[in-house]
N, C-alpha and C positions, 0 to 999 in steps of 0.2 A: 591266363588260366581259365578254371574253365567252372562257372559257377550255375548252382540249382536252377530251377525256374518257377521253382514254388515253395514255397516254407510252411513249415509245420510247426506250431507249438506243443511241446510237452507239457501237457496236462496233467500226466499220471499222479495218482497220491495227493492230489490236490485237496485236501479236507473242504464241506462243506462248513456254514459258519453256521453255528446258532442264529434261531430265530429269536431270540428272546423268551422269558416267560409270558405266561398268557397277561392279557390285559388285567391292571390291577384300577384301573381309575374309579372311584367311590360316584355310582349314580347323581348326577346333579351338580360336582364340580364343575365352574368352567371352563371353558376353552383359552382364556387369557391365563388362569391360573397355569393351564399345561404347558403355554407356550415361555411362562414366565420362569419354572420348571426346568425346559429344557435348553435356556439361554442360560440357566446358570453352572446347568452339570459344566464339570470341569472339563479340560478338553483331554480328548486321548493321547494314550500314552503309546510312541511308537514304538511295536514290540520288532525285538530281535534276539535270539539265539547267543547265548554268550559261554564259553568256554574258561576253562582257567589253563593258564599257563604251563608251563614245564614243572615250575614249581608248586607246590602245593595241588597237583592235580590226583593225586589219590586219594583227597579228601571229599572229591567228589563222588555222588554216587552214579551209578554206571547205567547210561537209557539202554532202554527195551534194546532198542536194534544191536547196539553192542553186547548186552550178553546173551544173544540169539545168535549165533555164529551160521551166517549160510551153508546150505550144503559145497563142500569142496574148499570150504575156505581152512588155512592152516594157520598155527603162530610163525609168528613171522620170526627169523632166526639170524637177525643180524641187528649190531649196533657196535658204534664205535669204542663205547666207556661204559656199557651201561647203566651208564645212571637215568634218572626218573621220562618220563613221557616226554614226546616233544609240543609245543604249543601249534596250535594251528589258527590262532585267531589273530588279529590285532593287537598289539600293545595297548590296555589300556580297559579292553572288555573282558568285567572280571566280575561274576552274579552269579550267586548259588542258583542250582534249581528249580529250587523253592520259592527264590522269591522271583524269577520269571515266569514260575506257575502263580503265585500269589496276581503279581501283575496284571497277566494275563487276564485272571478270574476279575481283578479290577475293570478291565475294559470291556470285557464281556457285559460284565454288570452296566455300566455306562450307556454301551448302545443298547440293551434292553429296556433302561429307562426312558434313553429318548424316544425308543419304538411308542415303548406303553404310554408317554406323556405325548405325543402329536394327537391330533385331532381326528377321529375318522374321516373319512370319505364324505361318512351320510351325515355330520353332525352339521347343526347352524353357526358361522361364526360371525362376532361382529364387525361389518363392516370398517371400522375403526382402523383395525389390527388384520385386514387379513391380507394385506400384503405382506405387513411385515413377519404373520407368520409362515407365506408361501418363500419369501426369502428364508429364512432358519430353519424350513424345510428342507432346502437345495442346498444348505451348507452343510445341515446333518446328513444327509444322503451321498456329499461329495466325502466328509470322512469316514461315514462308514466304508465308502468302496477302496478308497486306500489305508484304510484297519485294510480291510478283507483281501486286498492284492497283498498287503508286505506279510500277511498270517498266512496267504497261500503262499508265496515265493520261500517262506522259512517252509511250510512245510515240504514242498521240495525238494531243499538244501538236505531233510531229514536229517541224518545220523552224515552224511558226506565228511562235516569239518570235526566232528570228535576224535576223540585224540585215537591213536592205534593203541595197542596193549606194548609191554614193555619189550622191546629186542631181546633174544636170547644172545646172538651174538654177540661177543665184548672183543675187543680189537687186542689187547693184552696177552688174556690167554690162549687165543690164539695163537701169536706171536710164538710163546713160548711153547708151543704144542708144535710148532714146525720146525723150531732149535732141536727139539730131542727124536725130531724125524715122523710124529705122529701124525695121520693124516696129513701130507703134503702134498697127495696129488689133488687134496680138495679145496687146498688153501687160496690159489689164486681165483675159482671158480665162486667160491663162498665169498669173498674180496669183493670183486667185483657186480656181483648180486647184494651186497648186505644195503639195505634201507639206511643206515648210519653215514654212508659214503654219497647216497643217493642226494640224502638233505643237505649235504656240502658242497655242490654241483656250486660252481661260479665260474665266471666269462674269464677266460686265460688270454685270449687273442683275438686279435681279428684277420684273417685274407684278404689283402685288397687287390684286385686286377681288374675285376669285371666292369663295365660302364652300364649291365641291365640288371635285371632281378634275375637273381641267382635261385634255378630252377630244380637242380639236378645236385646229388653228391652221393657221393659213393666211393668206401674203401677196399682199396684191393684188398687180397685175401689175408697177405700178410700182416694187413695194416700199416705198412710205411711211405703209403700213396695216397691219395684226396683228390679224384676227379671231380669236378664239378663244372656246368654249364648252367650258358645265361641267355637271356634273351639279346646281348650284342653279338647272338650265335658263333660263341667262343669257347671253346671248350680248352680250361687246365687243369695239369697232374701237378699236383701241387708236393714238394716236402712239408708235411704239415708240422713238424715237430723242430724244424728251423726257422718257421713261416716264411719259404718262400718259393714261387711256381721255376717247378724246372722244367716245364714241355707248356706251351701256350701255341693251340693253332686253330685253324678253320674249319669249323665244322662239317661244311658241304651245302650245311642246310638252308633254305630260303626263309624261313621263319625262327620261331622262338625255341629251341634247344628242351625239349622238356625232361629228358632222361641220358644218360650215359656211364656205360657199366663195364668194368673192367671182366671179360669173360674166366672164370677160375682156369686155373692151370692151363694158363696158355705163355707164362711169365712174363706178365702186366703186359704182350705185347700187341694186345687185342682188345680194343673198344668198339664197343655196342650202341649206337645210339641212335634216339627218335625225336620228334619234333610235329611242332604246328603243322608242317606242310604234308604231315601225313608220311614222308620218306624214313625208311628204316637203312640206315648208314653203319657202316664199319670202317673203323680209322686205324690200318697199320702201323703201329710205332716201332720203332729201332731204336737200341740202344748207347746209341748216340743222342739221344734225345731229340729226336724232330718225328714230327708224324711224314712217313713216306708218301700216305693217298690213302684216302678216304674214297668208300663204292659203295652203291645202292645196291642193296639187296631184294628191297620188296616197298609198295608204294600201297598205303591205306588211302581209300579217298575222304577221308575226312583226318582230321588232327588225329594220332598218335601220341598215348600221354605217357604208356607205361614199357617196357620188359619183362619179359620172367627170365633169367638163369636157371638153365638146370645144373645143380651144385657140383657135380661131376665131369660134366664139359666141356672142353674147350670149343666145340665149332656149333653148339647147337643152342638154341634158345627160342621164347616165345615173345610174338607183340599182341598190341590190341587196337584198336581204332573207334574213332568213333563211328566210323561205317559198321561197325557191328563184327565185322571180321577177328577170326584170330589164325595168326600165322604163325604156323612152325618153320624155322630158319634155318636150315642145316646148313655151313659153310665148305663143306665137301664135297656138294654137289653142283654142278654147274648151273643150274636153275632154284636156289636157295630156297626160295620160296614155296612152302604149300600152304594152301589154304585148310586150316584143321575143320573150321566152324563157323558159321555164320549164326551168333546168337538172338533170338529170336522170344517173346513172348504170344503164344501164338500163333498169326503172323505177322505179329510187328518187329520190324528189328528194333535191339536194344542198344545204344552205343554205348561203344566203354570205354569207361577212364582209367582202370586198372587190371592188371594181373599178376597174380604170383604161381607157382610153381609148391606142391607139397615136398618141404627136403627131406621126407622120410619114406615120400612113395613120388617118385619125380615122374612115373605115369598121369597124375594126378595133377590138376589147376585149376584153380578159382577164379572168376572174373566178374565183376560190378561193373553199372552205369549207371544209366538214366533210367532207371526204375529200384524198386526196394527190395531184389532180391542177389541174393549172394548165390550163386551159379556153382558147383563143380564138375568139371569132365573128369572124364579119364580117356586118354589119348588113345586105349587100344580098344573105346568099347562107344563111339562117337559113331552113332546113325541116328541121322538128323529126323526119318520117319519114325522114330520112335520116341517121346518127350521132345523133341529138336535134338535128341541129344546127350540132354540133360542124365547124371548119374543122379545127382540131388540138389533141393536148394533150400536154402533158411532163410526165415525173415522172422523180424521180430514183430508177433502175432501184434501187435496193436497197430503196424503198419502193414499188417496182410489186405486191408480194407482201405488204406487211404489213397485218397485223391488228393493227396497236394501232388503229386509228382516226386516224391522223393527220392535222392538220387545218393546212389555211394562212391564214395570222390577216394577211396584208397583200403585197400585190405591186404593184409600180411598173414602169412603161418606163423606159429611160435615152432622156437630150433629143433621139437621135435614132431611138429606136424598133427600135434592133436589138439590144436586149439587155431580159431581163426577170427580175425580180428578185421571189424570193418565201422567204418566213419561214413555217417550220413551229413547231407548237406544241412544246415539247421535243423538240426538232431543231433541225436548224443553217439557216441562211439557203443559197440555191441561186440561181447565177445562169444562165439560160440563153437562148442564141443562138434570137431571134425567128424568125429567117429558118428554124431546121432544120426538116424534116420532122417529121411528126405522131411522135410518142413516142420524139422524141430526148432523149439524157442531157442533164444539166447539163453546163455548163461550168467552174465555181468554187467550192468549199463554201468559206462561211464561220461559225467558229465561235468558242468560247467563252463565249459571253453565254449566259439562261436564259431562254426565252419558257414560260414555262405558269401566271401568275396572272391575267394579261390578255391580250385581244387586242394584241397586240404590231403597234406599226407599225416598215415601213424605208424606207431613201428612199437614192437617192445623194448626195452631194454632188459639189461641182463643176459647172464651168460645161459641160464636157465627160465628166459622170459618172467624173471618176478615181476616187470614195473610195464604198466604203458607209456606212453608218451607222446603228444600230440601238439601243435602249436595253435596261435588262435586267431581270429581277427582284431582280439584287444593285443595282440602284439610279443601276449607271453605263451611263455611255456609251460606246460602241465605233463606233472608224473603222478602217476595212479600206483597205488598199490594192487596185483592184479587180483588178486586173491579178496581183500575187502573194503577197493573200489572206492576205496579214502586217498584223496590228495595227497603226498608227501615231499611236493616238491614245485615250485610256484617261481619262473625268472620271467626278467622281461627280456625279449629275447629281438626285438626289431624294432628300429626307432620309425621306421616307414609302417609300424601300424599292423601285420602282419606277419606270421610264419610259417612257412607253408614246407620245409624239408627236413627230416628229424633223420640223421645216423647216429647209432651205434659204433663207436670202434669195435671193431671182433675181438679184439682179447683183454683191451684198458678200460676200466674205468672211465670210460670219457664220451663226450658225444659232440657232433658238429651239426651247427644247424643255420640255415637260411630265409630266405624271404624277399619283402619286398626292396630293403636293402640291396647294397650294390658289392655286400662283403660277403664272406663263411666267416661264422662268429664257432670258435672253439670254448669247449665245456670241460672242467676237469672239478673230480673233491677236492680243491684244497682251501675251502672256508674254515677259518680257525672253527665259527663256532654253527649248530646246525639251521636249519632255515626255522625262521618263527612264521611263515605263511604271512606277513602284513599285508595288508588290504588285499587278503585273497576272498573275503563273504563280500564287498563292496562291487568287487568287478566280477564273481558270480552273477550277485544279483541284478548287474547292469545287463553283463549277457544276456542273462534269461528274459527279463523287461524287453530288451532291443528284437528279440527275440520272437515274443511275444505281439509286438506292436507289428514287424515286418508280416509276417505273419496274416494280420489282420486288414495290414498295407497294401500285399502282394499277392494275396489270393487269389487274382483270375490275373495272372500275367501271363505274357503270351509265354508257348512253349517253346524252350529251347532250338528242338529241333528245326522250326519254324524260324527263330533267327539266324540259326547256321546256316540255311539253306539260302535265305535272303542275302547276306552277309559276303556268301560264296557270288550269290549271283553277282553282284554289284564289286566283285574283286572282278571276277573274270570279263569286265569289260571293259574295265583298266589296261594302259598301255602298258605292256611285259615290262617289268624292270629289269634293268641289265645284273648280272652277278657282281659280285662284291670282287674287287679285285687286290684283295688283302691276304687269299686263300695260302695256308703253309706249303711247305715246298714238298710240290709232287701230286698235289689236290689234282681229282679229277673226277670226273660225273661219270666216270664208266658204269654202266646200271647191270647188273645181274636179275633184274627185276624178273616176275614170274607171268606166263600168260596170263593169269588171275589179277595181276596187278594193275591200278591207272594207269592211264596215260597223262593224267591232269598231273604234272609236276611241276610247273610252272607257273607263276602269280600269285604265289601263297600268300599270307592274310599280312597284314598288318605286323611290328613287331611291337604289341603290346600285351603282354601274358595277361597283366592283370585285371583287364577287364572282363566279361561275359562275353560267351562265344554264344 
């Protein structure tokens, strides 16, 4: 997969710290007295952010941020039983307010003293002592800077881990509201969106067949299918609800498998897929279960990460590349391929790791790469002398100016296309209003997780996009509430360290998700009791620190494209490997490819996703 080449730390919100009060030292004390002074303050007290529990949490009173509700933020309308709030902290961290402001105001005080008791600059001291008050200088100077990093990292976290307000939804009366016929076409849709259901989310299964990192996953329409592919460039259609694969075959492809999607209403007998070596492939299957032959449609010269479906289609769809290319695919024409767009900043091309398709205006497609801007076309109004193109683009104004390079590794529509959602590389997830004008702000940051080993995907969940969902480099999974950008859902989701593919089933409560494992790990509600978030502030704060420091590590690293390009050279003078001769029955390279297309299909990269391209 395919990782940043520069990192950026989030600063924002970052409070500065008190200076202290002015100097209080009485003319003519000396300097052995201040240093005698400041060895005996006691030592600080490490501050951190404490929540109360499920229980007993409405006897807390309610911070700023929580009773300032954002604009577009709603109550939330689901819950299983509703009884009282759910916890979001650790077992065990349980302090009023009061007295973490008391605390606080303790350590404040502390390093004020020790400011005001050191010694100036201009003062004389005695030889005696002034080593050992340059040493209790450098120790006071090293706590205060970690006071000052763990007060900035909570402030941060902010309002993030407070609890939500209480569900409306109760799972009961519901129940009985759908016996007497009341509202029932809303029951399954409200179900499966309710936040009650969300914090019950646990590991039901595991898939095992693949031998690489499982890159790709995707449910047919119906939901009673589970494609997914891997880097041992194998693509299966799995029964997911019996766990076990009923169609296992060859992909075609020369490298790592990065996508593969079952085209809508073509009944499941049509897959879409793309890959490292840049080839965009389609695999005939028959309902006998074997893939008949897989054919090349169209050839990116660089890696291929992503798809767009148009939701209505059977023969039609879009790709992207990292050559900057996007290609429209029509399967009904003899020559598949046309080139819609060559995206461009300027004139530099931008490569791309993603795109999707708007399901509510399927004219309409968004596409990210290797720069900070979220792109949209529209298919019928692309002239490249004018913007490149471009209909509009967002970026979240604090990265309109930045030079680290930041790059967005995955962006989705919500179900009805007036919300878009995009993951930067070491940055936080950003959601933002389709409808707004060209280089309007986001709407919602979401944070805490860590995207920079891989291309990191996100997805929403819900039938009516309530939740996000994204995986991390610490190896869990995180569900956002979309509306007030609060946690509600925290698994470990990859014992390889990573997770980098998030579905949604379309119509159950449930979600399937991958990484650098060699399985698809399934997710269903059925936790008796709901999530208490443990050690969710601990592996925040690890993130953001790791974060932080790479950052500070990685800041003139060479550019990506710069290693691609090196990377390519040094394949292409490699002896051709032979194909794999494992290919399902009926596999063949017939190419439909387009004049527009490479000719470089041959000696594709390495088969290792997870490192940087």
């Amino acid at each position: 997969m395919v990782s940043s080449n520069r990192r950026m730390s989030d600063t924002e919100g970052t409070p500065s710290i008190p200076n202290g009060a002015s100097d209080e030292t009485e003319p003519g004390e000396g300097d052995a007295s201040a240093a005698r002074d400041a060895q005996s303050a006691p030592e600080s007290v490490n501050l951190s952010s404490t929540l109360e529990g499920s229980e007993g949490a409405q006897d807390l009173p309610m911070a700023d941020s929580e009773q300032k509700q954002g604009p577009g933020e709603e109550e939330d309308t689901d819950s299983m039983d509703g009884s009282g709030l759910y916890s979001l902290t650790e077992d065990g961290e349980r302090e009023s307010e009061g007295g973490g402001q008391a605390e606080r105001g303790k350590d404040e005080g502390r390093r004020s003293a020790r400011k005001r008791n050191r010694p100036s600059g201009g003062a004389t001291r005695h030889s005696s002592s002034s080593d050992d008050d340059d040493d209790d200088d450098e120790e006071e100077d090293e706590e205060d800077n970690v006071e000052e990093d763990e007060e900035a990292i909570e402030a941060w976290l902010g309002a993030d881990l407070s609890d939500l307000s209480r569900p409306s939804w109760c799972a009961v009366p519901s129940l009985r509201a759908r016996e007497v016929g009341h509202n029932t076409h809303q029951f399954v849709r409200r179900v499966c969106g309710a936040r009650g259901l969300v914090q019950r989310l646990e590991l039901q299964g595991r898939l095992e067949r693949h031998t690489g990192c499982v890159n790709t996953l995707h449910f047919n329409p119906s939901g009673t299918r589970l494609a997914s592919g891997s880097d041992d460039l194998r693509v299966v259609i799995w029964d997911w609800a019996r766990r076990r694969a009923e169609l296992e075959f060859d992909s075609g492809h020369k490298s790592n498998v990065f996508q593969a999607k079952f085209l809508p209403h073509s009944g499941d007998s049509t897959l879409a897929m793309c890959a490292r070596d840049g080839q965009i492939r389609v695999a005939e299957l028959s309902a006998t279960q074997c893939c008949k032959n897989t054919k090349r449609v169209a050839q990116h010269k660089g890696a291929a990460h992503k798809l767009a479906l148009e939701p209505d289609s059977p023969c039609s769809f879009l790709s992207a590349g990292e050559d900057a290319v996007v290609f429209g695919i029509d399967l009904r024409l003899d020559r598949p391929a046309n080139k819609l767009v060559v995206v461009k900043e300027g004139e530099k091309k931008v490569g791309l790791y993603t795109i999707y398709v708007n399901p509510a205006n399927t004219h309409h497609f968004a596409v990210g790469g290797r720069d900070q801007y979220v792109r949209i076309y529209d298919q019928r109004k692309i002239n490249e002398s004018d913007n490149n193109g471009v209909l509009k683009k967002f970026c979240p104004s604090h990265l309109v100016p930045s030079e680290s390079k930041t790059n967005i590794t995955c962006l989705v529509y919500s179900h009805d296309g007036t919300e878009l959602l995009a993951s930067y590389n070491d940055e936080d997830i950003y959601l933002f209003d389709s409808s707004h004008s060209d280089g309007a702000d986001f709407c919602r940051r979401y944070k805490g997780h860590r995207n920079n080993a891989t291309v990191k995907g996100v997805n929403f969940y819900g039938p009516c996009s309530e939740f996000v969902v994204s995986g991390s480099d610490c190896g869990h999974i995180y569900l956002w509430d979309k509306n007030s950008a609060r946690v509600v859902q925290f698994m470990e989701g990859d014992r390889g360290g990573v997770v980098n593919c998030l579905e949604p089933h379309p119509h159950l409560p449930g979600l399937a998700t991958s990484g650098l494992d060699h399985d698809v790990k399934l997710w269903a509600p059925t936790a008796e009791n709901p999530t208490s978030l443990k050690g969710l502030k601990d592996v925040m704060k690890k993130n953001k620190r790791e974060r932080d420091e790479d950052s500070v590590r990685h800041g003139d690293q060479y550019d990506t494209q710069l290693l691609w390009f090196l990377m390519r050279h040094m394949r292409n003078r490699r002896p051709q490997r032979t194909r794999r001769g494992e290919g399902g029955e009926g596999d063949t390279d017939e190419s439909w490819s387009s004049p527009d297309s490479s000719d470089e299909e041959d000696g594709g990269p390495d088969h290792v996703q997870c490192m940087s391209s």
